[in-house]
Residue, then its C-alpha position, 0 to 999 in steps of 0.5 A: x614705422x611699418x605695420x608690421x613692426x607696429x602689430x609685432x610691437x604690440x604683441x610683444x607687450x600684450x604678452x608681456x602684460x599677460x606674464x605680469x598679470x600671472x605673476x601678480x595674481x599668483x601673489x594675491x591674498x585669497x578671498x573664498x566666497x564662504x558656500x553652504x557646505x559640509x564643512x560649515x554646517x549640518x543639516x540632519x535630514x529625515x535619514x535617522x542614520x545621520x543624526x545624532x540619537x538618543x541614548x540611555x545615559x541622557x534619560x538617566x535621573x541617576x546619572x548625577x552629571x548634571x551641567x552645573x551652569x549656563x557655560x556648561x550647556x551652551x554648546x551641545x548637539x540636537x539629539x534625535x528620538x527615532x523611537x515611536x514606542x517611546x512613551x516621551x514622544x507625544x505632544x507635552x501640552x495643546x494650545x489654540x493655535x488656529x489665529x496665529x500659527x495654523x499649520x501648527x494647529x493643523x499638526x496638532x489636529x493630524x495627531x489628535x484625530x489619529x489616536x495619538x500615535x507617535x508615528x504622527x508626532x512632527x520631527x520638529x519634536x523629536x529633538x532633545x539639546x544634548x550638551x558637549x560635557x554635561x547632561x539636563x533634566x529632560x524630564x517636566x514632573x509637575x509634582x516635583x515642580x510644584x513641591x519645590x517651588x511651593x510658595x513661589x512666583x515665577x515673573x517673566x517680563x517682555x515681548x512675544x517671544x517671552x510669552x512664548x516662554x511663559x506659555x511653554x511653562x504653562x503647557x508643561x505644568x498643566x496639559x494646555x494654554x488657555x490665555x484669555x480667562x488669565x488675563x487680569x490687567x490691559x493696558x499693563x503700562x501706561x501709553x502702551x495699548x498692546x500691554x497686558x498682565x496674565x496671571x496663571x496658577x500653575x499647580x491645580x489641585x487634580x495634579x497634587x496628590x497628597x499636600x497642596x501647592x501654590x505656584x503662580x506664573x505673572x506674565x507682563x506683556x510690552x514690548x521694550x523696556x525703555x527706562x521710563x517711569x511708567x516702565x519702571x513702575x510696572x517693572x517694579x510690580x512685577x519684581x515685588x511679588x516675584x521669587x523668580x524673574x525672567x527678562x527680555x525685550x531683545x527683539x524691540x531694543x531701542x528707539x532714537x530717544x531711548x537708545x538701547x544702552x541708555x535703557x540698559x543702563x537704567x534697567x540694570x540700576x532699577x535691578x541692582x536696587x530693587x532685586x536685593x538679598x536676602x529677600x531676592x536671592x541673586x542667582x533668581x534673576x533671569x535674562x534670557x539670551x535673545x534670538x531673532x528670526x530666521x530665514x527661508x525656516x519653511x524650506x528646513x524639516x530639522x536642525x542644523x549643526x553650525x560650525x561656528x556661531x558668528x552673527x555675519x556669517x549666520x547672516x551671508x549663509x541666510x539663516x538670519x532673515x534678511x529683512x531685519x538687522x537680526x546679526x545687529x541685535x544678536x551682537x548687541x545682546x553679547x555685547x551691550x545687554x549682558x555685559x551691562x546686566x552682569x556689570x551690575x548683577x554679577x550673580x544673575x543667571x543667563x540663559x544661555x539660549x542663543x546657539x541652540x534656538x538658532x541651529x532650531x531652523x526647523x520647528x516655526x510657525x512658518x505661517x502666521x497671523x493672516x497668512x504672513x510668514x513666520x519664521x520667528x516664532x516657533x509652534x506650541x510645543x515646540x523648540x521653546x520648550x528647551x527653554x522652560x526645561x532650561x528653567x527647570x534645571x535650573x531651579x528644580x534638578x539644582x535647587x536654585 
């Protein structure tokens, strides 16, 4: 065979190859590689014009369209507040936040030194959750809170992030966190070094008026709940004195000998025995959704709007961080933690948290202890603060 017929031959099937490869390609399933886009999440930027604002109607304590439950409030909207003669726009509280969120305590000092003027109050501050259908009590007033829960304890139990909560409550009852001069018990469980009992009045004579409250907050400090006895037993002492109680350890879930649906089940028997009618009204207790840290938070000045709240994704876009299994523990709080709770205490309240912290990538303490970074925990105050307000709906504007 001569050369060129070779060469010709060759040609021939090169192109023959090349129409097959169209052909077959054109018929292909189509995998886009999901991008940060418009279409799949918002940012509000520092240009006001884009963001959603506060509106009259959402400051209205006579505007009786109050969400009803934990469902009503899931989804929503960050609404910004762009007024700086608005006389909610201040710092709710001050903590001592040198040790471990130094950029926040920088903030703070920023805003002190300068008079405390609005125009120095971080944006992280300026947003207020909006729900889709129904609206929250924004407003903390200490003495109605005090003259509602008259008498009562509030419990919280769990790890740092939970104490982030009971310091949010602190702050919104009494101007300032001061935690040291509380702390009544260490170790709180037995094995557990890091465990500790903090117990804060909340209603101090000088906020009262005419009557005089009694409101206690009893914050245990440990960082998993395991199903053992000594967590049972502290778990049991807490209870015991507690009108409310709010749980969650989400963040240190399991270990190889205490596997996260062993100890889930065991806390949701010791709750369905323990936290009983009518001393302990079912609705009273609490477990609070979990969050985990996000990724690059130092790089946001302000919420985003997702599109869809889906752990893989929020994971492939990096707004969960990328060195720990935040997608797994989100997906193990929807799908081990709650059901397993609820299968047993049908009538306990859900904060539903989870959607608006995580759309709350702004706001974080960024630097942390020793200069590590932190994009878990959030500065005082701060988004957490949507929490105890959740808390406050609940039990203060609907009188659970």
């Amino acid at each position: 065979m001569s050369t060129l017929l070779v060469v010709t031959l060759a040609l021939i099937g090169v192109a023959l190859l090349s129409n097959y490869c169209v052909i077959f390609w054109r018929f292909l399933p189509k995998y886009n590689t999901p991008t940060l886009s418009v279409a799949a999440v918002e940012v509000f930027h520092n240009d006001t014009s884009s963001k959603p604002v506060i509106t009259s109607s959402m400051k209205d304590p006579n505007n009786n369209n109050w969400c009803q439950s934990s469902l009503d409030y899931l989804k929503g909207t960050w609404v910004y507040d762009d007024n700086n003669n608005s006389t909610d726009l201040a710092y709710a509280y001050l903590t001592d936040q040198e040790e471990w969120a130094p950029r926040c305590n920088e903030l703070q000092t920023a805003y002190l030194q300068s008079g405390n003027q609005s125009q120095l109050v971080p944006q992280f501050l300026r947003y207020k959750w909006q729900p889709n259908s129904c609206n929250l009590d924004h407003v903390w007033d200490r003495e109605k809170f005090c003259r509602t829960l008259d008498g009562k304890t509030i419990g919280i139990s769990g790890d740092s992030m939970s104490l982030q909560l009971a310091n949010s409550i602190m702050g919104l009852s009494l101007g300032t966190v001061e935690q040291e001069q509380f702390i009544t018990k260490r170790p709180l469980v037995e094995g557990e070094e890091g465990s500790w009992q903090l117990r804060v009045p909340l209603c101090p004579q000088q906020f009262q008026q005419q009557q005089k409250y009694s409101v206690n907050l009893v914050f245990h400090r440990w960082n998993a709940y395991k199903g053992r006895e000594q967590d049972r037993q502290a778990l049991g002492e807490l209870l015991q004195e507690s009108d409310y109680l709010i749980l969650n350890w989400g963040l240190h879930p399991t270990t190889p000998t205490n596997p996260l649906a062993t100890a889930m089940d065991d806390l949701a028997e010791f709750l369905h025995a323990n936290w009983k009618p009518p001393q302990k009204k079912p609705e009273r207790l609490f477990w609070r959704s979990t969050v985990v840290a996000h990724g690059k938070c130092s790089k946001y000045d302000a919420p985003i709007k997702l599109k869809k709240y889906d752990y893989h994704y929020m994971k492939l876009m990096g707004f969960i961080h990328k060195a720990y299994d935040g997608h797994i523990i989100l997906k193990h709080d929807d799908q081990i933690v709650k059901p397993k709770l609820l299968a047993k205490l049908p009538n306990m309240t859900i904060l539903r948290v989870e959607q608006m912290t995580m759309s709350r990538i702004d706001g974080h303490r960024v630097q942390g202890r020793n200069g590590v970074e932190d994009c878990l925990h959030y500065c005082e105050p701060g988004p957490v603060d949507s929490w105890a307000q959740l808390f406050y709906h609940h039990v203060v504007t609907l009188n659970m």
